[in-house]
N, C-alpha and C positions, 0 to 999 in steps of 0.2 A: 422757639422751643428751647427749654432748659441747655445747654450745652452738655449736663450729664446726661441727661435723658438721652442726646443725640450719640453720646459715646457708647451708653450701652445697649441703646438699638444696634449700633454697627457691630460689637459683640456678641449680642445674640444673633442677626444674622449670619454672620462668621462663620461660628459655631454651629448654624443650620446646615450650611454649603460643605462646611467639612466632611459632617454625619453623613450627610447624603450622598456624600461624592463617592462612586464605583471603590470597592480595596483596588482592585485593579480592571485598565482598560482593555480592551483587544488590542494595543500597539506594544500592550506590558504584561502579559498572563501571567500565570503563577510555573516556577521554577521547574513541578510536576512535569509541563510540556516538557521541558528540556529533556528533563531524567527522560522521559519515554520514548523521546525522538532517538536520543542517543542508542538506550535500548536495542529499540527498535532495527538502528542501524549495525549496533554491534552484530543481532543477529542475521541479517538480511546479508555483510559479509558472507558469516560462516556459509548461508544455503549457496553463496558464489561459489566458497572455495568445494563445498559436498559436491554442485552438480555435475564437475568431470567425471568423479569416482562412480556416482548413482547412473550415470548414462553406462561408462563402462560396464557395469554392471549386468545393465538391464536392458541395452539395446545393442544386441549382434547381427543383425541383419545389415549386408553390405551395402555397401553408399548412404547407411546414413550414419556420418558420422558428425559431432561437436561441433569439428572445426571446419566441417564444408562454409564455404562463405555464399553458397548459389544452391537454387533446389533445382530438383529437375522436372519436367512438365506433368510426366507421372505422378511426382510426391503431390505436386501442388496442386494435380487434379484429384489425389487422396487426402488430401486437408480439405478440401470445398467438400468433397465427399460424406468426410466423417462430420464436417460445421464444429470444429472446433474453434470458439469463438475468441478475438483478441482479446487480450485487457486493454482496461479503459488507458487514455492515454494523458500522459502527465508532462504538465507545460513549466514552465517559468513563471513564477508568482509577479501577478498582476491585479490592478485595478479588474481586469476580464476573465481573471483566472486567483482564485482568492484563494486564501489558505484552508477555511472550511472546505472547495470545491477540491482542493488538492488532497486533505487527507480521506476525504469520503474516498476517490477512489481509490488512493493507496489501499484503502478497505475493501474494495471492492475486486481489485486486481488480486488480492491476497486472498480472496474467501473463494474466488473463480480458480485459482492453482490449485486453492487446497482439496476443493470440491473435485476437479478434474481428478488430480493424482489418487483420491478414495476412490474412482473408477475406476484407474488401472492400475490400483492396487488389486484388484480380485483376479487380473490375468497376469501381471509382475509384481514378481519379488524385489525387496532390496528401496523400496518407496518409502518405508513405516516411519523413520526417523525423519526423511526431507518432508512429509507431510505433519510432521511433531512441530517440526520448526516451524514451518507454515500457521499452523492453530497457536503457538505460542506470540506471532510476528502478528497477528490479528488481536490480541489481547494487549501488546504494547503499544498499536495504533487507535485502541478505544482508549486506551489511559490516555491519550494525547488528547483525543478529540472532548473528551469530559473533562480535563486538565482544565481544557481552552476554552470549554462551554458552545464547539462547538456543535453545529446543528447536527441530529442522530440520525436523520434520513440518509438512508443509501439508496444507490440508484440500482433498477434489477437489469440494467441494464444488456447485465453477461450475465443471463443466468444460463448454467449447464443444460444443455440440451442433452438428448436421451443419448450418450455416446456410446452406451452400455450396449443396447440395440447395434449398433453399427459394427463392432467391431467381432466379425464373424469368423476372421481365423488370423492366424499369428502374424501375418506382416499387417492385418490394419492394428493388431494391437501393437506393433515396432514403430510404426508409421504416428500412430494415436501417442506413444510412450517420448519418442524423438521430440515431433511437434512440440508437444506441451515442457519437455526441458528447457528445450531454445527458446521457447516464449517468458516461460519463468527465467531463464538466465538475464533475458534483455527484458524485461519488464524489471528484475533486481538493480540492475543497472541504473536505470531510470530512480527507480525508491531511493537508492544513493546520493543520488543528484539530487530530488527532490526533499529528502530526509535534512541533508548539507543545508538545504535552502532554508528549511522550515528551522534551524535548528539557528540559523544567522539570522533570520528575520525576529527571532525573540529576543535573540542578544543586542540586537539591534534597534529594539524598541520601536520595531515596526518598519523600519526604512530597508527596504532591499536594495 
């Protein structure tokens, strides 16, 4: 074969491989993620720094307070009571635990708080703004997850059970009110860590 002929086949191949080739891979997404992860976390601070205030707030009922580190057998047989369910739980980005698998349920842990606290919003005051932030922290983890292209399926994992029902006078609602802070406090904690993670792993070009 001609020797030009061979040069400009290998050119137009070239040129095929280029065109074809992803703008970007999953180990390089687009900048977006970042912007949102950060976001995301900027706010996910502030509901840390709200929850002391909103607890003070809104739950006066003795022994339970923020900083107990222990429940006691009562509380914890009125949490099995009311089924108020955990959030989904968030690991260390792995080969077994992927980044799609991590922000689904950041999504998912975030739509179960918001959902909850619209519950006992109708028996406590003083919720409206920590459930604000919540509905906005849910729209900076879909810009991620579309950013990244990844998968839209959420799991129903947690979905809210009827808690409405349950709470028939003022200590299950202190008790229903308590729970779901300290859950949302250490579940934010968690989004921190994992938000950190997700946010290294793109600067990172994939390698955690």
């Amino acid at each position: 074969m001609d020797p030009r002929t061979v040069a400009l086949l290998h050119c137009f191949l070239f040129a095929v491989l280029v065109q074809s080739a992803p703008v970007s891979s999953p180990a390089d997404p687009p900048p977006a993620f970042r912007e949102a992860a950060e976001r995301a976390k900027t706010l996910v601070e502030k509901i840390l720094r709200d929850i002391p205030t909103v607890h003070s707030a809104t739950i006066n009922t003795e022994g339970l307070s923020l900083d107990s580190s222990s429940q006691t057998t009562n509380l914890q047989m009125m949490v099995t009571s009311l089924g108020i369910p955990a959030p989904p739980v968030l690991k260390s980005l792995s080969d077994s635990f992927t980044l799609d698998m991590c922000v689904s349920r950041m999504l998912v842990g975030s739509q179960l708080h918001h959902g909850l606290l619209g519950v006992l919003s109708d028996k406590l005051s003083g919720l409206k703004d920590l459930r604000a932030d919540l509905r906005d922290l849910q729209t900076h983890i879909t810009k991620m997850k579309e950013a990244a292209q990844l998968s839209s399926d959420v799991s129903d994992q947690n979905q809210i059970p009827d808690l409405a029902s349950r709470l028939q006078g003022n200590y299950e609602v202190q008790v229903a009110g308590h729970v779901t802070l300290m859950q949302l406090r250490s579940f934010c904690h968690d989004l921190i860590r994992s938000l950190r993670a997700a946010i290294a792993y793109r600067r990172a070009g994939g390698k955690r």
